[in-house]
N, C-alpha and C positions, 0 to 999 in steps of 0.2 A: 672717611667721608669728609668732604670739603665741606665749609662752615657756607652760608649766603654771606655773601657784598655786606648786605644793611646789619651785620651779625651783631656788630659793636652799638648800632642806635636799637637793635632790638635788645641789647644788657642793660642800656640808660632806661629805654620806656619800662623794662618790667621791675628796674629800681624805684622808681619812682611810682609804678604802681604799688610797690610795696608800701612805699612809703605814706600812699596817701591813705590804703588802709589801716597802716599801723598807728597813724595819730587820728583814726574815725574821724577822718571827714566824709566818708562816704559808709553806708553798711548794703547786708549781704550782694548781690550784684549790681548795685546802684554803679553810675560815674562811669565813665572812660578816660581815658588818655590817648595822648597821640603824639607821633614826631614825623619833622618829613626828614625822607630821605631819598635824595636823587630827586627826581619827578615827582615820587610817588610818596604817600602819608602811610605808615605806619598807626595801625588802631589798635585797640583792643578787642575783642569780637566779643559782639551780643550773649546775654548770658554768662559770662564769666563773670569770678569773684575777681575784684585786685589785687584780694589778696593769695590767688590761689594761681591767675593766669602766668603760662608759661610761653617761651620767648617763641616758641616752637608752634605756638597756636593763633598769634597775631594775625591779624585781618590785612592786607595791601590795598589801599583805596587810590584812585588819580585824584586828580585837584577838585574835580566836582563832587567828590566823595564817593563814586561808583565803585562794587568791589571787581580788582584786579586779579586775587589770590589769595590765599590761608584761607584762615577759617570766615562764615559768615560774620559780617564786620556787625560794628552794636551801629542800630538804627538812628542814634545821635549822628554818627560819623560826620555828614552833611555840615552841621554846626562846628567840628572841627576845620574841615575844608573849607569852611566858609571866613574861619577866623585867618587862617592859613591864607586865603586870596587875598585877604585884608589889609594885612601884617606881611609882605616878602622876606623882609628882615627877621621875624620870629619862624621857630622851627618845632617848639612843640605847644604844645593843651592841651590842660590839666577840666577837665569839669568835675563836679563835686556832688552831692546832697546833702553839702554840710549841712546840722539840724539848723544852729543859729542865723547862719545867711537864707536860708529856703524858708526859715519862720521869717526872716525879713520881704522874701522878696512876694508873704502872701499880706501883707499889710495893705489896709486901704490910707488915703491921704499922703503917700509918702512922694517928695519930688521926684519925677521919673529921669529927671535928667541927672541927677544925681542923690538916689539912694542913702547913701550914709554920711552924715558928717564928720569932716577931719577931728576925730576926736583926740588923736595923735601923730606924733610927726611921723612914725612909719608908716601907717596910714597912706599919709598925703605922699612922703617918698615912696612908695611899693602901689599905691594905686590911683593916687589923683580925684577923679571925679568915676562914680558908679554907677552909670546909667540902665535903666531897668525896660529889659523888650517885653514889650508885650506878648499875651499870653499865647501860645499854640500849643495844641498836645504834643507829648510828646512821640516823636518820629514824623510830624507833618514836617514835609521839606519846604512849605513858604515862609519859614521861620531862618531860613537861610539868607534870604534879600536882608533882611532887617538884621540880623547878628552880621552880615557883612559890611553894611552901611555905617552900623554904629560902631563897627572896630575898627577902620580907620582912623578913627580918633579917642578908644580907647581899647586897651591893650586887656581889661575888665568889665564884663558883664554879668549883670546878674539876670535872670530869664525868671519874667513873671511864673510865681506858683511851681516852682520847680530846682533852682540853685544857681550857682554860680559858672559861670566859663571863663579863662583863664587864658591868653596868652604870654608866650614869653621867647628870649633868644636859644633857651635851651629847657629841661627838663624842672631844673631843679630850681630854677628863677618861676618858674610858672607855679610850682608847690610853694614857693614863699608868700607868693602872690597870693593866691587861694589861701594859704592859711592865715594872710593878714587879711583878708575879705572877711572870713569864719569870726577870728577873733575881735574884728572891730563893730559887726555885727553882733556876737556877743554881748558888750560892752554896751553897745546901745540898748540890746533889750532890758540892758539890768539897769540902767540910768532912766530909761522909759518912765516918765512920768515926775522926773527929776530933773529940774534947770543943771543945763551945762554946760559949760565955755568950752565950745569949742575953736581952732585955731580960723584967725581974722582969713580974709582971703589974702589979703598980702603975705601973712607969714604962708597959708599953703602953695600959695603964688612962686614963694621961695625953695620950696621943696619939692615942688611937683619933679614928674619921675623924667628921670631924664632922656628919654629915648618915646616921649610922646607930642 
């Protein structure tokens, strides 16, 4: 039996699904992933674990995130295609439930235009400025316009009351990504309440990511 065309982007997305289970950023079916391939985006389908989904069960979406084929796609999808229209240059995203970044993004007072401070240079080189969408439930597709709009100009989002979205050029840049959102998020919650120097904007001036 012949393998499909997208056989080799559906062995990256179900590595990296592994992967994003096996350092819990996400638990039992929470998160998706995605890559495109050709026209069309490659998902995760609704209801799967990432750490269980196989390459064989993967959801086919077009650019607006409609499903094309496999399994029913996870009802994020939209927010992947949306980051996807945004970004031409990037090819997959990663979203998450990490506990620490989703405990940040339910914080009242926090600036929305940018969420976390350069508390470190990886930080500022892997994600620059964090800005925070407002809140929709989740699977409401008007929450597409707005994750669109704002990933034009970043490649990291975090989505009020719910976690983080992640673009990148490939699979395994968008899991660095997310997991330096997780861990700088982290970081903040434990300094919370503690004066702390973070980097001037000139110096993150110097570091910002460089494909933004």
């Amino acid at each position: 039996m012949s393998l499909p065309a997208d056989q080799p982007e559906r062995e990256d997305l179900i590595a990296v699904a592994r992967a994003v289970a096996a350092r819990s950023l996400t638990h039992g079916s929470t998160g998706n992933v995605s890559l495109r391939a050709g026209a069309h985006i490659l998902v995760t389908p609704t209801g799967s674990s990432l750490a269980t989904v196989r390459a064989d069960e993967l959801s086919v979406v077009d650019a607006e995130g409609q499903h094309v084929s496999g399994g029913k796609p996870s009802k994020e999808a939209f927010l992947h295609a949306a980051m996807l229209r945004a970004r031409p240059y990037d090819r997959a995203v990663v979203h998450t439930h990490s506990t620490h970044a989703t405990a940040v993004s339910c914080l009242a007072g926090v600036d929305r235009d940018d969420v976390l401070p350069p508390l470190t240079a990886y930080y500022a080189m892997r994600v620059g400025r964090l800005p925070l969408v407002p809140y929709f439930a989740p699977g409401d597709s008007r929450a597409a316009a707005a994750v669109e709009a704002l990933a034009r100009d970043h490649a990291a989002l975090l989505l009020s009351n719910h976690g983080p979205v992640v673009a990148a050029p490939d699979p395994g840049r968008a899991l660095e990504v997310a997991e330096e959102v997780e861990e700088t998020a982290r970081l903040f919650l434990l300094l919370r309440g503690t004066r702390t120097r973070p980097l001037t904007e000139a110096r993150r001036g110097a570091l910002r990511p460089a494909d933004r």
